[in-house]
C-alpha positions as CSV (number, residue, x, y, z in Angstrom):
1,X,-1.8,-21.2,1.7
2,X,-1.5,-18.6,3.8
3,X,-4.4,-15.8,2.4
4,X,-4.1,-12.2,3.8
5,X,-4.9,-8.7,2.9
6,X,-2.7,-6.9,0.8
7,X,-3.0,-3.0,-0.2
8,X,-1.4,-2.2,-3.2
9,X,-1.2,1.6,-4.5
10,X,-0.9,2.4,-8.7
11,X,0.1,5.4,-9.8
12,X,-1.6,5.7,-13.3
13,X,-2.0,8.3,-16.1
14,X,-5.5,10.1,-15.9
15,X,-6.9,8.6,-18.9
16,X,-10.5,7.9,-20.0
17,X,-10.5,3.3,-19.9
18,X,-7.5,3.1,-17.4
19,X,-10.0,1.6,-14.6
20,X,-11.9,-0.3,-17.0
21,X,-8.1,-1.7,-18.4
22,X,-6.9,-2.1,-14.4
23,X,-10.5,-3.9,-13.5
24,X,-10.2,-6.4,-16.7
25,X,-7.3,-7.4,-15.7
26,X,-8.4,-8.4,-12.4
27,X,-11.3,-10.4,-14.0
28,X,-9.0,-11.7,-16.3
29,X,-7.1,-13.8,-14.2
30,X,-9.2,-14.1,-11.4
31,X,-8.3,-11.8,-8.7
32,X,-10.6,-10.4,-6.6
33,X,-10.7,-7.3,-6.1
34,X,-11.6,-6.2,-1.8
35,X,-11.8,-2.4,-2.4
36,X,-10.9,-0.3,-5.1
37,X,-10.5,3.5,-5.1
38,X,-9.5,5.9,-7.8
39,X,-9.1,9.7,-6.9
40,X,-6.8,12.5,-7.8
41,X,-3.1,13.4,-6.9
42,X,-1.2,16.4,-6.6
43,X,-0.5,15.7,-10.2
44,X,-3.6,16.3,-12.2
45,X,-2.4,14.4,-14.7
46,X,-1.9,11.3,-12.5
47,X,-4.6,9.2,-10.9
48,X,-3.6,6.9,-7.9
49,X,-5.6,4.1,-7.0
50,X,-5.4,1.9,-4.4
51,X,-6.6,-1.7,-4.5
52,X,-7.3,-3.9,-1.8
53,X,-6.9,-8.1,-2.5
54,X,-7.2,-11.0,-0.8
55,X,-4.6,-13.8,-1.7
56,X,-1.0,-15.4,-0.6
57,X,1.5,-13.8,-1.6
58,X,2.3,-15.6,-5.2
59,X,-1.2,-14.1,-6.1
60,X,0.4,-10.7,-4.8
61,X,3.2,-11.0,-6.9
62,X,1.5,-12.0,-10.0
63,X,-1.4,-9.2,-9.6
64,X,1.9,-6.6,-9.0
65,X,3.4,-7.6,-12.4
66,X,0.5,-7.7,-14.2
67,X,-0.5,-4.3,-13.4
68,X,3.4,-3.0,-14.3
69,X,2.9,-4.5,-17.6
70,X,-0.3,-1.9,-18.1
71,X,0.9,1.2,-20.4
72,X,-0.8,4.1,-18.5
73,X,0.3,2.6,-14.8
74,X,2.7,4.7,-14.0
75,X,4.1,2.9,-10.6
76,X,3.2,0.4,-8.6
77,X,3.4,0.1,-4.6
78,X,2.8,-2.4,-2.5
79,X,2.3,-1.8,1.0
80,X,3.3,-5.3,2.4
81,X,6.4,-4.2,4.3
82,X,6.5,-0.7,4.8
83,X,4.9,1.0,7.4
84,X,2.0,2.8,6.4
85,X,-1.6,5.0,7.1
86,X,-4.8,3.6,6.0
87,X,-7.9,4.9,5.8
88,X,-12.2,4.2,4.9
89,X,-14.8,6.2,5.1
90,X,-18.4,5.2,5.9
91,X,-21.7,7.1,6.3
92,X,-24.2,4.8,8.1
93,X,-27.9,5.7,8.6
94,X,-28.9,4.2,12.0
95,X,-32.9,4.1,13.3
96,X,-33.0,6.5,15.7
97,X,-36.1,6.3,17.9
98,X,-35.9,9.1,20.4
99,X,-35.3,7.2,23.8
100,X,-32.3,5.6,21.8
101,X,-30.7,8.7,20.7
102,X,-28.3,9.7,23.3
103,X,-27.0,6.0,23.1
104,X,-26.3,5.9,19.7
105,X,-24.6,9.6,19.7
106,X,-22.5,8.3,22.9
107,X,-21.8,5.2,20.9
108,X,-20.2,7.6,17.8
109,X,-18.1,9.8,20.1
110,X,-16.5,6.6,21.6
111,X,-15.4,5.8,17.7
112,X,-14.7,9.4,17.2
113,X,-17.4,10.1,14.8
114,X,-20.0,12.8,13.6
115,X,-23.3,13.0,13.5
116,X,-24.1,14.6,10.5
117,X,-27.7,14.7,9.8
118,X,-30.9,14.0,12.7
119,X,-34.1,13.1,11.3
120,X,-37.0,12.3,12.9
121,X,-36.3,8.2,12.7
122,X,-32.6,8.0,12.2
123,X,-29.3,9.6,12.5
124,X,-26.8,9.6,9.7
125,X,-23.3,8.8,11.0
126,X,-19.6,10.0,9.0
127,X,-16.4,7.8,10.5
128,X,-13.2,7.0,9.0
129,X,-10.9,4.6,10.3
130,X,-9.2,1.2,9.8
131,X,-11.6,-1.5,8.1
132,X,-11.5,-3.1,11.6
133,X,-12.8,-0.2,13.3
134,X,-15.4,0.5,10.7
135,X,-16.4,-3.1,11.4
136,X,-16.7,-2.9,15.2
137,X,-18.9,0.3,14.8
138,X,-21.4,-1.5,12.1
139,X,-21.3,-4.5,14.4
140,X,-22.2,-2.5,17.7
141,X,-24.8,0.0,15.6
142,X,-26.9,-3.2,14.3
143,X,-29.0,-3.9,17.1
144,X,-30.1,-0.1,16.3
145,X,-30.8,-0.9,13.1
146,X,-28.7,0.2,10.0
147,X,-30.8,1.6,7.5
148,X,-28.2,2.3,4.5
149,X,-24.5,2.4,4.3
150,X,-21.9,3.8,2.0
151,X,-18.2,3.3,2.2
152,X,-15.5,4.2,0.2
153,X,-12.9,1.7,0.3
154,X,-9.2,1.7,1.8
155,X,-7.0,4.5,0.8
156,X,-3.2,4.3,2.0
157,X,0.0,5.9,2.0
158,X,3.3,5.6,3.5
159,X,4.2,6.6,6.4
160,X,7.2,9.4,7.0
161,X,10.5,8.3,8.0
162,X,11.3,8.8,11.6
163,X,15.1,8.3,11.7
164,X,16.6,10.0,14.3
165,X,19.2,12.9,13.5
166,X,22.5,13.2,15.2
167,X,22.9,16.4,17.3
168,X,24.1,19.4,14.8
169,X,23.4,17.5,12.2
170,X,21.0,19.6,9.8
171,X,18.0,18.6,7.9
């Protein structure tokens, strides 16, 4: 079987139990869940989460109708072959001894992140990024030593179409 990740976004009804309906259902069946984040939409009536599992694509297809079938899932997207922007955040607290500093602040404007808070020890580090890149930072920040981390999980969305226009043609 061939297992990959697959990014799937739900549009659902902001309701009190809709995560705890969406994560049953997972357990239920027993699909894994990678990453799973719930936040707001334009719509403040809506809730879109985006859920991140690893499986072949007949566990895909089975987790996509199962999660139609759910009353207060609005829509349901799957990313596997459209073109499309993901993100994760991650805060990282990294030892910091002084002489070490510069390198690790060098290190974090290579990955085009921010240092957002210096203590005497340690440095606390924001990126965002791919899940790859997040992994070559934390693999290149661990000789420092990583003291705590935090991520959010993958959020996506569809990229733009780029079709060209024919000259004089309007928008």
């Amino acid at each position: 079987m061939n297992e990959m990740k697959h990014v799937i976004s739900a549009l659902v009804q902001n309701e009190p139990g809709v995560l705890a309906h969406v994560a049953g259902m997972f357990a239920a069946r027993g699909f894994n869940i990678d990453s799973l984040v719930v936040g707001r939409t334009e719509d403040p009536g809506q809730s879109r989460m985006t859920i991140v599992v690893i499986g072949d694509n007949r566990v895909l297809e089975q987790v996509r109708k199962q999660l139609g079938k759910i009353v207060t899932v609005v829509k349901v997207r799957d990313f596997a072959d459209v073109d499309f922007v993901e993100r994760d955040l991650m805060l990282i607290r990294i030892h910091s001894a002084p002489e070490k500093r510069s390198e690790i602040v060098q290190l974090v404007g290579l990955f085009r992140g921010r240092v957002v808070d210096v203590a005497r020890t340690s440095v606390v580090v924001e990126l965002s990024g791919t899940e790859e890149k997040l992994e070559a930072f934390i693999d290149l920040a661990r000789p420092y030593g990583i003291r705590e981390l935090a991520r959010t999980g993958v959020i996506a969305m569809q990229r733009g179409e780029q079709k060209k226009q024919a000259a004089g043609e309007e928008e």
